[in-house]
C-alpha positions as CSV (number, residue, x, y, z in Angstrom):
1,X,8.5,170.8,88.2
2,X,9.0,168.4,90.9
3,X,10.7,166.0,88.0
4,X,13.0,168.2,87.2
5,X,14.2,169.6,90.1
6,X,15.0,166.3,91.3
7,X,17.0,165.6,87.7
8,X,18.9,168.7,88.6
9,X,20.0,167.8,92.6
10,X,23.0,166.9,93.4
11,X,23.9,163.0,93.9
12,X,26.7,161.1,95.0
13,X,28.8,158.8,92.6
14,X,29.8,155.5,94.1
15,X,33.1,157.0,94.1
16,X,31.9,159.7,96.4
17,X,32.4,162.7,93.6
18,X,29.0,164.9,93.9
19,X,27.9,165.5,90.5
20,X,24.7,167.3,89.3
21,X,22.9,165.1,86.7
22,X,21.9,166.8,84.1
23,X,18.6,165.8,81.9
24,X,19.3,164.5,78.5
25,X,22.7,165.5,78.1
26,X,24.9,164.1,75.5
27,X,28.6,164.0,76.0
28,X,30.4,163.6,72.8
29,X,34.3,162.2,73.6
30,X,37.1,162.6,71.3
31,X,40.2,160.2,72.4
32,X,42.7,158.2,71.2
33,X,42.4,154.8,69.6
34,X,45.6,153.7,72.6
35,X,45.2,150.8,75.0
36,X,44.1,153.2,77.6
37,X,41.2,154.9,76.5
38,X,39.7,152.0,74.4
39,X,39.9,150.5,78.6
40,X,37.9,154.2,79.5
41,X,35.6,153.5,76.6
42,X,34.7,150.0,77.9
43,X,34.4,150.9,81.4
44,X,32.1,154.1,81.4
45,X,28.8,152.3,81.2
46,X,29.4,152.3,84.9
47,X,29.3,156.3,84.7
48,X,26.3,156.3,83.1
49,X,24.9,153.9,85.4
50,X,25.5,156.0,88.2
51,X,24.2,159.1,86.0
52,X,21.6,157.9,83.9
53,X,20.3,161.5,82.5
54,X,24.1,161.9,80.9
55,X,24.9,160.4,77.5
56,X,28.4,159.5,76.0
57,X,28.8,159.9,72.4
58,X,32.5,158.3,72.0
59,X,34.8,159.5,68.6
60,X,38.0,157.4,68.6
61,X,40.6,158.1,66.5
62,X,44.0,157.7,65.4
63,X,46.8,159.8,67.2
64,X,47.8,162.4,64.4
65,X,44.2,162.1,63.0
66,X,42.9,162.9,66.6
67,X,45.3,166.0,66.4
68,X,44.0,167.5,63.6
69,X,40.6,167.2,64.4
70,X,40.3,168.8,68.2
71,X,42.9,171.6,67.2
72,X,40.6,172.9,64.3
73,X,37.7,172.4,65.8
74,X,38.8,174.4,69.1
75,X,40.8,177.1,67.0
76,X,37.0,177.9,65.2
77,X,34.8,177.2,67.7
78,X,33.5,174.6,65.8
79,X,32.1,172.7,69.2
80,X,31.6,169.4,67.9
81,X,33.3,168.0,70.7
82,X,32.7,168.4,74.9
83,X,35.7,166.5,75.9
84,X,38.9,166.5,74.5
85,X,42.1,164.3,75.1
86,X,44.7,166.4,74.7
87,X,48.5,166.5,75.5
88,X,50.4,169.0,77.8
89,X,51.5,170.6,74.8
90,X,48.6,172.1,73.8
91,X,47.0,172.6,77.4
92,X,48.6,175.9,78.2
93,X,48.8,177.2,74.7
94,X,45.0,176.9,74.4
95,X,44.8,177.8,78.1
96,X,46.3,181.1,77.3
97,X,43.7,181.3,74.3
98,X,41.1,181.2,76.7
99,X,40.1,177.8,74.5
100,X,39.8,175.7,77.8
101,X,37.4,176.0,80.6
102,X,39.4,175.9,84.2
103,X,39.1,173.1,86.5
104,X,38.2,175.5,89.5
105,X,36.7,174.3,93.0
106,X,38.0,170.4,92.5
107,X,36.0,169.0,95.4
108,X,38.3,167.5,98.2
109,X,37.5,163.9,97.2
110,X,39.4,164.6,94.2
111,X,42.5,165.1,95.9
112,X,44.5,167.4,93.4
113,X,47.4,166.9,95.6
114,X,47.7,163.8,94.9
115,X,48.5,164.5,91.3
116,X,52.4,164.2,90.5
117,X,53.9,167.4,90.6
118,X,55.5,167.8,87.6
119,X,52.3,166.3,85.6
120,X,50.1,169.2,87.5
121,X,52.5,171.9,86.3
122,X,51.8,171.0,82.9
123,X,48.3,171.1,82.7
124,X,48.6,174.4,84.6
125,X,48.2,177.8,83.5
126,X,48.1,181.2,85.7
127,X,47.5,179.2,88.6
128,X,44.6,177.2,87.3
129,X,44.2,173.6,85.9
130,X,43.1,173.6,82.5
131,X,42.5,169.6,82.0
132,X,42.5,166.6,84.5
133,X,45.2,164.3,83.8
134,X,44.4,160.3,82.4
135,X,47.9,159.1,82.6
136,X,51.4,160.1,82.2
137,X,54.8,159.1,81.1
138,X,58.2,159.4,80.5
139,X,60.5,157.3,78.5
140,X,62.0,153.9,79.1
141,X,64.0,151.2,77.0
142,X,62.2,148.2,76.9
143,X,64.1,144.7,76.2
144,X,64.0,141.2,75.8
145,X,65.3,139.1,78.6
146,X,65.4,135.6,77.1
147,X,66.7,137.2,74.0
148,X,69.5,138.8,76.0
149,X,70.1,135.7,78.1
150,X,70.5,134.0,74.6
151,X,73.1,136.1,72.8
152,X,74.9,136.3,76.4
153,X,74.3,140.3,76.6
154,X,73.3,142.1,80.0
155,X,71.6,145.8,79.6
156,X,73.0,148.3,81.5
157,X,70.8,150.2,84.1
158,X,71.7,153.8,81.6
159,X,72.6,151.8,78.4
160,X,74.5,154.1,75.5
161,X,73.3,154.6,72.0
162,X,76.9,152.9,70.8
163,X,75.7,149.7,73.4
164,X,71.9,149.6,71.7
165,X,73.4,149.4,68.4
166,X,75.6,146.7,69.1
167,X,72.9,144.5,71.2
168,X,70.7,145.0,68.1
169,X,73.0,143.8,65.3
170,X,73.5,140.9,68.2
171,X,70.0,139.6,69.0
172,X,68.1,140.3,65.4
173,X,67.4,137.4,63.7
174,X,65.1,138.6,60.5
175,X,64.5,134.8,59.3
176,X,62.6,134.1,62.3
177,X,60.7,137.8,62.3
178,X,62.6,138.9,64.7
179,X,64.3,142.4,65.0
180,X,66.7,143.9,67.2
181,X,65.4,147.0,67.3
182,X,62.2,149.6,66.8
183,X,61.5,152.9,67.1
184,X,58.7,155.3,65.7
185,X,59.0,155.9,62.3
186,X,55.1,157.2,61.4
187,X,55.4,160.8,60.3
188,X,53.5,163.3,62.9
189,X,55.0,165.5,65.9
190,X,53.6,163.3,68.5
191,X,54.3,160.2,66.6
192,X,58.1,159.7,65.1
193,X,59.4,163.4,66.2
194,X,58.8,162.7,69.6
195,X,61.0,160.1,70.0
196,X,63.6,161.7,67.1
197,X,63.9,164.8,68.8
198,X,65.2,163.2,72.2
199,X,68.0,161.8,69.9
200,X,69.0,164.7,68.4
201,X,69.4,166.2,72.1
202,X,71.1,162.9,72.7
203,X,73.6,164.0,70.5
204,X,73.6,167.8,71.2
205,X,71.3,169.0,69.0
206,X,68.4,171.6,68.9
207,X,65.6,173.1,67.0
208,X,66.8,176.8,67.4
209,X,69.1,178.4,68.9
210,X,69.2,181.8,71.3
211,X,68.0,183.7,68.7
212,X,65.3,181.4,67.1
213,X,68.1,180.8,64.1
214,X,67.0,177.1,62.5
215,X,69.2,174.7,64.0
216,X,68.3,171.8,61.6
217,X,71.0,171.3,58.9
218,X,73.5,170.9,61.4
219,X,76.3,168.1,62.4
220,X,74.3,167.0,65.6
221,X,71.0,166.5,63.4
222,X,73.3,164.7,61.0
223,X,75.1,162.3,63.5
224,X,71.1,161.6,64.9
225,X,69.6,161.2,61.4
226,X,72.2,158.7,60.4
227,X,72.1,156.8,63.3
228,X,68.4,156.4,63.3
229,X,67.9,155.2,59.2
230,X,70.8,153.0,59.6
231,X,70.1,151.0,62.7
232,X,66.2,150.7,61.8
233,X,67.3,149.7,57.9
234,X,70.0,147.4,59.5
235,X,67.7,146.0,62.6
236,X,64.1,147.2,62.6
237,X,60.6,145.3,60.8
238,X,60.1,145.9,57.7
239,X,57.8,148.8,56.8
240,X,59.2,151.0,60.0
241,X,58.3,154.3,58.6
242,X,54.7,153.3,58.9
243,X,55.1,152.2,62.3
244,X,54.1,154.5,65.3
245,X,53.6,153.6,69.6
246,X,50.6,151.5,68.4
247,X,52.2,149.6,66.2
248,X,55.4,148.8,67.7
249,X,53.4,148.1,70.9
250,X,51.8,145.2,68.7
251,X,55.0,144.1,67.1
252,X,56.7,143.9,70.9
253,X,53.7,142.2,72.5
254,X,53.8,139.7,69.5
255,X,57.3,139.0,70.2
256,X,58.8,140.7,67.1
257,X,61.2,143.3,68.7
258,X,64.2,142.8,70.4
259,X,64.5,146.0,72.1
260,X,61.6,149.3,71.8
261,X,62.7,152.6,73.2
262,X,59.7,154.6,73.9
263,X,56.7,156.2,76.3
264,X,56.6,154.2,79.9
265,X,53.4,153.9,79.3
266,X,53.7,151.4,77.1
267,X,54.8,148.7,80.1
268,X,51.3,147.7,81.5
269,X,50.5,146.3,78.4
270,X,53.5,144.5,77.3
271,X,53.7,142.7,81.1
272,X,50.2,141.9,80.8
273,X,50.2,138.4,80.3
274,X,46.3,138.6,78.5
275,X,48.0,141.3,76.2
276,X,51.8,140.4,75.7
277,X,52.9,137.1,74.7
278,X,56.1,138.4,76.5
279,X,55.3,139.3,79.5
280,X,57.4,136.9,81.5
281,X,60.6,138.1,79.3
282,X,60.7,141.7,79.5
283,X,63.3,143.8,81.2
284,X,63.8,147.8,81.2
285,X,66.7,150.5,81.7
286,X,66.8,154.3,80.7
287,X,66.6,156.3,77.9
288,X,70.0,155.6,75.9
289,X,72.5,158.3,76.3
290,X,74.7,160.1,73.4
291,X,77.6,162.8,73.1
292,X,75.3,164.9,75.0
293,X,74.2,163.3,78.5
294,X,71.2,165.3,80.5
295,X,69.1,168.4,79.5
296,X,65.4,167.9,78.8
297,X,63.8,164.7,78.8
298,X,60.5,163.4,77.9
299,X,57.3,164.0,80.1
300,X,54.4,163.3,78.5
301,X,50.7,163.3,80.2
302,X,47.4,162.4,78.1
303,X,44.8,164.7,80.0
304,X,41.1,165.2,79.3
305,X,40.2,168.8,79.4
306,X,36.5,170.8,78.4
307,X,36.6,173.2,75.4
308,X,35.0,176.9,76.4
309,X,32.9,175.8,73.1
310,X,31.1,173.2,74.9
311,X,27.7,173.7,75.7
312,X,27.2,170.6,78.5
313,X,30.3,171.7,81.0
314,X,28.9,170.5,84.1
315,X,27.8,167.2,82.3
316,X,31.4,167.0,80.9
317,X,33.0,168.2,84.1
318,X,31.3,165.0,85.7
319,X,32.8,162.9,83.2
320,X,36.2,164.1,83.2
321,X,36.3,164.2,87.3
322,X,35.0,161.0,87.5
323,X,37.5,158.9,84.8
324,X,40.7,160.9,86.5
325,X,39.5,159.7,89.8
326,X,40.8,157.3,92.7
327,X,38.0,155.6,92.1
328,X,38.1,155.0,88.6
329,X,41.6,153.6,89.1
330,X,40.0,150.8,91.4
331,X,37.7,149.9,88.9
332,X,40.3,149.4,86.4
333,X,42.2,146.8,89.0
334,X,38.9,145.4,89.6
335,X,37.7,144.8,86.3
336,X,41.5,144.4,84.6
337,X,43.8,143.5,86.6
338,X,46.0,146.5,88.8
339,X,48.7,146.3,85.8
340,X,46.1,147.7,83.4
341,X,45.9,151.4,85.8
342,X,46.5,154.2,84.3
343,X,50.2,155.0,84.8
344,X,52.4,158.1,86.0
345,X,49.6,160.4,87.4
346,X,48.7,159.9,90.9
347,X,51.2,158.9,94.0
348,X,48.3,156.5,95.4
349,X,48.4,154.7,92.7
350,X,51.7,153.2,93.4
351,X,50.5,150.3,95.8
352,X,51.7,147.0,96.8
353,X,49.4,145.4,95.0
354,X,50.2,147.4,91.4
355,X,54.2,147.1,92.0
356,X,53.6,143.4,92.6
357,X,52.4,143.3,88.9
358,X,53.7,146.2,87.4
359,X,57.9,145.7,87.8
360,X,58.1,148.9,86.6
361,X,56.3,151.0,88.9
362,X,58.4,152.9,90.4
363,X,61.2,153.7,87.9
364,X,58.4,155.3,86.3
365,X,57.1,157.5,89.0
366,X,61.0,158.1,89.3
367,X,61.6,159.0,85.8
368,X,58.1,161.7,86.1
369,X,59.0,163.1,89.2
370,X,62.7,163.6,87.5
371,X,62.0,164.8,84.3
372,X,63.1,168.1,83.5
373,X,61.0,169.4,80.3
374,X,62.4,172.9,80.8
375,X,66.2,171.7,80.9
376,X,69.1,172.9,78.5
377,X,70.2,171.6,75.4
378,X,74.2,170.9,74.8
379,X,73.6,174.9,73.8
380,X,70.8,177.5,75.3
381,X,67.8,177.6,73.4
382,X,64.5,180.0,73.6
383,X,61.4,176.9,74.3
384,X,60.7,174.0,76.8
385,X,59.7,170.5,75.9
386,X,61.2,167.5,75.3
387,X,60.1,165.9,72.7
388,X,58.6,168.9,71.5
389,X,58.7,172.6,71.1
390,X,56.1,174.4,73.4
391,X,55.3,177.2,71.3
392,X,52.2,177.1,69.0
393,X,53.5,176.9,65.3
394,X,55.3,173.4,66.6
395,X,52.3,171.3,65.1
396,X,52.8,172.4,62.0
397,X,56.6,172.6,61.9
398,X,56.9,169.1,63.5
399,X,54.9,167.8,61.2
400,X,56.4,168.3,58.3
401,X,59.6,167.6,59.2
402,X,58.4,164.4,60.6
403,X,57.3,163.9,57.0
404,X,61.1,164.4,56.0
405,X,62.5,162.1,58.8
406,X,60.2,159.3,57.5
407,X,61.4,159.9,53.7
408,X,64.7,159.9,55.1
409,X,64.0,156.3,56.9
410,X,62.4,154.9,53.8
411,X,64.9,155.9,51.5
412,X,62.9,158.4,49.1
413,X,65.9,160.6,50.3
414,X,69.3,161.1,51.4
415,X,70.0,162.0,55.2
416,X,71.8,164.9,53.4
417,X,68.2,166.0,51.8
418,X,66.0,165.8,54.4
419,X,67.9,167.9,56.4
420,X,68.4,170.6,54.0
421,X,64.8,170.6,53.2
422,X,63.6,170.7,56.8
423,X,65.9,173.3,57.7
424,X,64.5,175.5,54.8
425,X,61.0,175.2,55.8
426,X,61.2,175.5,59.4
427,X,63.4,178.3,58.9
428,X,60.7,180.2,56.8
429,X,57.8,179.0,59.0
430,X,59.1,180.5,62.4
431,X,60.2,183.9,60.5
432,X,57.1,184.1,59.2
433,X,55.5,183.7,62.8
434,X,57.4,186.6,64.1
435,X,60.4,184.8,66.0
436,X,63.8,186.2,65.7
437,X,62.7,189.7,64.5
């Protein structure tokens, strides 16, 4: 008896988080295979140092694959998994599904205030967090200096779309693998639709209008389609509808891309000189603008959250508390360097010693704390999201016309085709889930 009580009191993590450690438990993790949590993964023998009754049980996969797999597992109750790392998409859908277990009584250590604002609000539901933020992002355009410097170009603080076009015919140079330009072209909602759908606002463009009416087959979809196929056929790698954030993060760290608009998050590794071979060359601006200048723009956040299906939540709120933490942040700069911390979630993390590294540290926070995921379109439209649509039949829809995009960008079809056909099924999906009527 005595044994066990004492596996059951309370102890302090060197971080100062209590935590109750709980005898024999087995967490079982499903993440994504991105720089980041392949860093968590390495570092949490240290967590199960300081709780030695608590197992971790780690499932890493792919991004779309990762997807699929937590949403039907939480949707049947399946509870294969204790953790989940999950976007703010799905954290207040499944909040409001009563699929999530709250984040309630956050001890002070934990300082939720020190959570960006707008990263809190969408992890929230009712009131209550629903997961605990690992890091966030917006969306940045990331260049090459000495490339630049070479074709005598300077990038503009808010570059255009007409401007990235012509830097990109300017600095490719395909004989020597190197190309002006990439973008995401891997089918999936979170893959090459979250980037493609911040061009079509770019240039005025929707999903649905008002009345939920399919906004696909459109001029503005036309105008973004085109210019996306033609600039990645004309300057992108080869193979660039295969290619996703982990693969163009590879192909710019290698030195193989020009120019890479995409998540911020992506900057800690490409200035890391043990990661990037072009660290000392890269520069940033904005998000390229279009016809259409503001609205919605990207605000991404990667949280860990505890399905209601678990059967460990203590064990896995101790996890999850502890790999959001302060503390967990100072291991990383401790272990990895300060440019490896996780990115765009807490305000303390913004030190002296990270912005000395990390160039790029406070047009991030800038672009987070500014991002306006509930802005307009060129037109009023029903939803919120960026780079997404927050409603619940968005996986489905924005995967399958992510499917289209890609055919589009491989040339299996016309721009012409691809919209026609996405328009027809994500007119008939989002009928046949009730909007509109």
């Amino acid at each position: 008896m005595l044994r066990k009580a004492l596996a059951m009191a309370t102890i302090l993590t060197a971080g100062g988080l209590p935590s109750l450690a709980l005898a024999d438990a087995t967490l079982t993790i499903a993440t994504v295979n991105n720089v980041q949590m392949i860093e968590m993964q390495k570092l949490s023998p240290e967590f199960e140092r300081q709780h030695p009754d608590v197992k971790l049980r780690w499932v890493v996969l792919e991004e779309n694959t990762l997807r699929q797999r937590v949403t039907t597992d939480i949707a049947t109750k399946g509870g294969q998994f204790d953790i989940l790392t999950i976007g703010n998409y799905e954290v207040p859908i499944w909040a409001k599904q009563k699929w999530l277990t709250p984040f309630d009584n956050l001890p002070a250590s934990f300082d939720v205030d020190d959570i960006l604002k707008p990263v809190r609000d969408g992890i929230s539901y009712d009131g209550h967090l629903y997961a605990l933020p690992f890091y966030a992002e917006s969306v940045m355009t990331l260049y090459r200096t000495d490339l630049f410097k070479k074709a005598g170009l300077t990038m503009p603080e808010a570059p255009t779309y007409e401007q990235i076009r012509q830097f990109a015919d300017k600095i490719t140079d395909k004989p020597n693998q190197i190309y002006g330009i990439c973008l995401r072209g891997k089918p999936g909602w979170g893959e090459n639709m979250a980037y493609f759908s911040t061009l079509v606002t770019a240039h005025g463009g929707q999903w649905f209008d008002t009345k939920w009416d399919t906004k696909i087959d459109t001029p503005e979809w036309k105008a973004a389609l085109t210019y996306y196929t033609d600039i990645l056929k004309a300057d992108g790698p080869p193979g660039a509808s295969s290619n996703g954030f982990n693969e163009n993060l590879a192909l710019f760290s290698s030195g193989h891309c020009g120019m890479w608009i995409d998540a911020t998050s992506a900057a800690g590794t490409v200035y890391d000189k043990k990661q990037s071979q072009v660290a000392d060359q890269v520069g940033f601006a904005a998000l390229p603008t279009g016809s259409f200048k503001g609205g919605p723009t990207w605000l991404w956040s990667w949280n860990l959250a505890i399905p209601a299906s678990s059967k460990q939540p203590d064990a896995a709120r101790q996890f999850v508390t502890w790999a959001t933490s302060k503390e967990y942040a100072q291991l990383v700069a401790k272990t990895d360097g300060y440019v490896n911390v996780p990115p765009g979630t807490r305000a303390s993390a913004n030190t002296p010693e990270y912005k000395q590294v990390a160039p790029f540290a406070d047009f991030v926070v800038a672009a987070i704390n500014n991002s306006n995921p509930t802005g307009q379109t060129k037109t009023p439209r029903p939803y919120v999201g960026a780079q997404y649509v927050g409603i619940p039949e968005f996986q489905a829809i924005g995967t399958q016309v992510g499917q289209t995009v890609a055919a589009a960008l491989a040339g299996s079809n016309t721009v012409e085709q691809a919209l026609a056909s996405a328009q027809a099924a994500t007119a008939r999906s989002i009928r046949q889930a009730g909007y509109g009527k």
